[in-house]
Structures are given as structure tokens and as C-alpha cells.
FISERO-868097 format. One line per 10 residues: number of its first residue (from 1); their letters; for each residue x negated, y negated, z negated of N, C-alpha, C. Coordinates in steps of 0.2 Angstrom, whole numbers, plus 5000, padded with zeros to 4 digits. Each point is the difference from the previous one (the first is absolute). Layout:
<rs>
NUM = a = X/Y/Z/X/Y/Z/X/Y/Z  ...
</rs>
This chain:
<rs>
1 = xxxxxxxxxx = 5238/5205/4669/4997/5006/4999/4996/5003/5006  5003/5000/5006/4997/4999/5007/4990/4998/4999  5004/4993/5000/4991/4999/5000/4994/5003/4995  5002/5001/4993/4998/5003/4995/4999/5007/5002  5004/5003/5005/4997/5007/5003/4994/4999/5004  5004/4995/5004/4992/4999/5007/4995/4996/4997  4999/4996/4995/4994/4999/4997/4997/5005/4995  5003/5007/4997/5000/5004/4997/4994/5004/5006  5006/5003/5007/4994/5001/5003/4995/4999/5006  4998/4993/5000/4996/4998/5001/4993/5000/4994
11 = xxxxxxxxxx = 5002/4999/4993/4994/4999/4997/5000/5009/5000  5003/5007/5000/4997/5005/5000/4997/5001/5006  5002/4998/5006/4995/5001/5008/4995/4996/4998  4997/4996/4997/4997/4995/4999/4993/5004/4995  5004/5001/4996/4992/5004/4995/5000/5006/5003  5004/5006/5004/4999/5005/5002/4996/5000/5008  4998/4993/5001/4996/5000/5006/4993/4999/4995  4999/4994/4996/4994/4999/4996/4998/5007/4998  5006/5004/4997/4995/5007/4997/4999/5004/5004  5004/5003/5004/4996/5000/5007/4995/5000/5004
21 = xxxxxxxxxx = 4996/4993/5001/4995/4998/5002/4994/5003/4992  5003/5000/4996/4998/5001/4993/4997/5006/5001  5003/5005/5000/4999/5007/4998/4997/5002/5008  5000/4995/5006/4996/5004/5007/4994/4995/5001  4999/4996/4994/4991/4995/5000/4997/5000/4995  5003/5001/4992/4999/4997/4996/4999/5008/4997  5003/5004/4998/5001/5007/4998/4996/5004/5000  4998/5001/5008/4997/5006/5003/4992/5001/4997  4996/4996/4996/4995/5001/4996/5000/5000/4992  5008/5000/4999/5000/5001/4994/5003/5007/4995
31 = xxxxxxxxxx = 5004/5002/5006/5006/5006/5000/4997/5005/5004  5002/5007/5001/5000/5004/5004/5006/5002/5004  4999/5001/5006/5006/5001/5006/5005/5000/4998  5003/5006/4995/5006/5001/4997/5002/4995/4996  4996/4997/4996/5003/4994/4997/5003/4994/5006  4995/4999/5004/5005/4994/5005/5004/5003/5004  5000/5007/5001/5007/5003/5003/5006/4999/4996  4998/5002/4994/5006/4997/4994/5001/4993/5000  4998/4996/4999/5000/4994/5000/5003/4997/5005  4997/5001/5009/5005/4999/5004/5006/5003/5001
41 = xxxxxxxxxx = 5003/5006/4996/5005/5003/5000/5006/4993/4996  4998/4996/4995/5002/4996/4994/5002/4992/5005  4996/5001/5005/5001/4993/5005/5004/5003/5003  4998/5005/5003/5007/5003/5007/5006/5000/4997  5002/5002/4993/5007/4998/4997/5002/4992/4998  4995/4997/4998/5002/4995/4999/5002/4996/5005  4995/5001/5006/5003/4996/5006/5005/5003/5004  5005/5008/5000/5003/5000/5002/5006/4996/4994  5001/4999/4993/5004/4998/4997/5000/4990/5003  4997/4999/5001/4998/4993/5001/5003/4999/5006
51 = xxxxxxxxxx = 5000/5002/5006/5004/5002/5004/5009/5000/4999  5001/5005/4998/5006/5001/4997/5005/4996/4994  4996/4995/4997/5001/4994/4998/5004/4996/5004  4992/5000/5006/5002/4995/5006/5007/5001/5003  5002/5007/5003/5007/5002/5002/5006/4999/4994  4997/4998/4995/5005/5004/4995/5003/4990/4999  4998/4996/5000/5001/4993/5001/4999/4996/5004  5002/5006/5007/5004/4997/5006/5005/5002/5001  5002/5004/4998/5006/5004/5002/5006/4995/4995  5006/5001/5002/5006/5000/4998/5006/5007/4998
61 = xxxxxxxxxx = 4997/5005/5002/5002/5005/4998/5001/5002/4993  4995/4998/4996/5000/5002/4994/5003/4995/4993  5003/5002/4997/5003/4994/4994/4992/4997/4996  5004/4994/4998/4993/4996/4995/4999/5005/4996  5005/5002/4997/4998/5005/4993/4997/5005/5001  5000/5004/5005/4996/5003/5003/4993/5001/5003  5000/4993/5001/4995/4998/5004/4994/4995/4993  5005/4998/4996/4995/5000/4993/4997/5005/4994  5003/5007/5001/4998/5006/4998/4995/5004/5002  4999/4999/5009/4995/5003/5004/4995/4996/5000
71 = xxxxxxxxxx = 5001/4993/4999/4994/4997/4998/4995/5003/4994  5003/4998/4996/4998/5003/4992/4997/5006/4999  5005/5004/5003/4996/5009/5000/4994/5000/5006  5002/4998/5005/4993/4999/5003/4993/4996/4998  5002/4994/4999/4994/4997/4997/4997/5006/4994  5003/5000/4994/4999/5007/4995/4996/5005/5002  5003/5003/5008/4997/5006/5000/4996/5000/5004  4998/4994/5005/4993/4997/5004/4994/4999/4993  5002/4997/4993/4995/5001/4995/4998/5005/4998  5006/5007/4999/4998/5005/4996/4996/5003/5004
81 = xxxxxxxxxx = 5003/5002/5009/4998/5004/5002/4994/4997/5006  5000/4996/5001/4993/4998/5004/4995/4996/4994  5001/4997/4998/4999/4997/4993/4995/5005/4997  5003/5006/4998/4997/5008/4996/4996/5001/5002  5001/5002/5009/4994/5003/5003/4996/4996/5004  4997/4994/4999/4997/4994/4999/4994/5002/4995  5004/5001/4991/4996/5000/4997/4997/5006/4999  5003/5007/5005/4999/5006/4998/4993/4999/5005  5000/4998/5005/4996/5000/5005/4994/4995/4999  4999/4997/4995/4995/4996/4996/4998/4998/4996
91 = xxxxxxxxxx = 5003/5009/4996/4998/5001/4992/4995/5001/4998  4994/5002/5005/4994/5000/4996/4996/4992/5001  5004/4995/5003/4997/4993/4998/5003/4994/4996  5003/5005/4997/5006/4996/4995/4997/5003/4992  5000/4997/4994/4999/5005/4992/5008/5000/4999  5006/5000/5003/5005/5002/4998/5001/5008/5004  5003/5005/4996/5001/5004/5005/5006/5002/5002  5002/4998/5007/5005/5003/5003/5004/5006/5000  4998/5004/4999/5000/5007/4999/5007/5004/4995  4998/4992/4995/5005/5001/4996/5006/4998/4999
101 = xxxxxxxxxx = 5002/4995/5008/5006/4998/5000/5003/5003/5007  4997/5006/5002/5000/4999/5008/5009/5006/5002  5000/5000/4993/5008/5003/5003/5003/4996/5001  5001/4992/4999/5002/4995/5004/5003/4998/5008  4993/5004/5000/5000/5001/5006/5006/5003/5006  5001/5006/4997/5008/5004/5002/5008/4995/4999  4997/4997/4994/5009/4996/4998/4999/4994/5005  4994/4997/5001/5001/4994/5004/5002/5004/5009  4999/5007/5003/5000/5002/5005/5009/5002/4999  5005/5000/4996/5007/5004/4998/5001/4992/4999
111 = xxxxxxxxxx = 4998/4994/5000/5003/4992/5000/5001/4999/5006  4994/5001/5005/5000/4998/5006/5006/5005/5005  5001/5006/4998/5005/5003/5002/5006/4998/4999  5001/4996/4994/5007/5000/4998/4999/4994/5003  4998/4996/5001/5001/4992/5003/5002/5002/5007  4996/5005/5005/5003/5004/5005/5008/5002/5001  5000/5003/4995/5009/5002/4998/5004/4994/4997  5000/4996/4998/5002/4994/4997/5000/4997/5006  4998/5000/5007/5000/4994/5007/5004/5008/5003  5000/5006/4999/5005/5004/5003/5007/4998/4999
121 = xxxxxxxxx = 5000/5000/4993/5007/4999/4998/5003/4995/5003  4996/4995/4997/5002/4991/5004/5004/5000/5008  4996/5006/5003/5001/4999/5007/5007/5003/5003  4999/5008/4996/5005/5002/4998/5008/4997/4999  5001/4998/4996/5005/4996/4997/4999/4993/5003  4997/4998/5004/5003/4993/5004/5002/5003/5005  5009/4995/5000/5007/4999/5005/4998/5001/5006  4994/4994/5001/4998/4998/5007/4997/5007/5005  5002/5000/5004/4996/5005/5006/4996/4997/5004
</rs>
């Protein structure tokens, strides 16, 4: 399970530096400011979650079952909520529109917190000090 976290985040650091580079060379003539402000708003989460992976499948603190939960709701809500505002931020170069999934957007932000609370708990309720 271990690995499967730290290969989990390593492929999000991995696309969250691509779109990154994305939204600060490749964007900036196709969007307006606020759009790549939102857009690197959608990186900056995923990469702090990718990060957090990485802690989260180094650690011994936290049980497997727990540690395969936080996975789950994270990945999940790395798609709804950076995922969303991804497409919200480059809705007028897409014929799908965004706009009308983008309450998503909030559920995918309440996964990421409970994945938060979910590695609270874990740490909580281990013996070890």
C-alpha cells in the first residue's frame, strides 16, 4: 500500500509541475489573468496533496486501512477540485462547458479535508508516542 501511496504521489507532483509550467508558458495568451490565477490556484492544491501522499506513505503512524481511504478521497478530490478548476479556467477553449459541473468543485475541496481528518484521526488513535 506504501508504494501505491508514493507512486500515487509522485505521478500528482509530476502532472502538477507539467500544468504548472502549462498555465505559466502555454495559457498566458489564451486566458485572461484571472483564469491562470485560478488555474494555478488548481496546481497549488494538487501539489500541496502530492506532497502529502508522499508523507502519508512514509510514515508508520497511520493504519493500511487508513492509509487506503486517504488515498482514495484524495486522489477523488485532487479530480473534482483541481480537476474542476482546471476546466473552469479553460472554459472558453473547451465546446464542453464547465460551468455546469463546477459545483464539484466545493465536494472535491470537503474530500480533501476529510482526507486531512481521516490522517488526524490515524495519528490520534496510534499507541505509539
Amino acid at each position: 500500500m506504501n508504494k501505491k501511496i508514493l507512486i500515487s504521489g509522485s505521478i500528482l507532483g509530476i502532472l502538477g509541475i507539467i500544468l504548472g509550467a502549462f498555465a505559466a508558458h502555454g495559457l498566458e495568451k489564451l486566458v485572461d489573468t484571472d483564469a491562470i490565477n485560478s488555474f494555478e490556484t488548481g496546481v497549488r492544491y494538487q501539489i500541496y496533496h502530492a506532497f502529502f501522499l508522499l508523507i502519508l506513505g512514509s510514515t508508520s503512524f497511520i493504519s493500511l486501512k487508513s492509509k487506503k481511504v486517504i488515498l482514495y478521497v484524495v486522489i477523488l478530490g485532487v479530480i473534482f477540485f483541481s480537476g474542476s478548476i482546471y476546466g473552469l479556467a479553460t472554459n472558453n477553449l473547451s465546446s464542453f462547458n464547465f460551468k455546469t459541473i463546477a459545483l464539484i468543485t466545493p465536494i472535491g475541496g470537503l474530500l480533501l479535508i476529510i482526507a486531512w481528518i481521516v490522517m488526524l484521526i490515524g495519528i490520534i488513535r496510534n499507541k505509539v508516542d
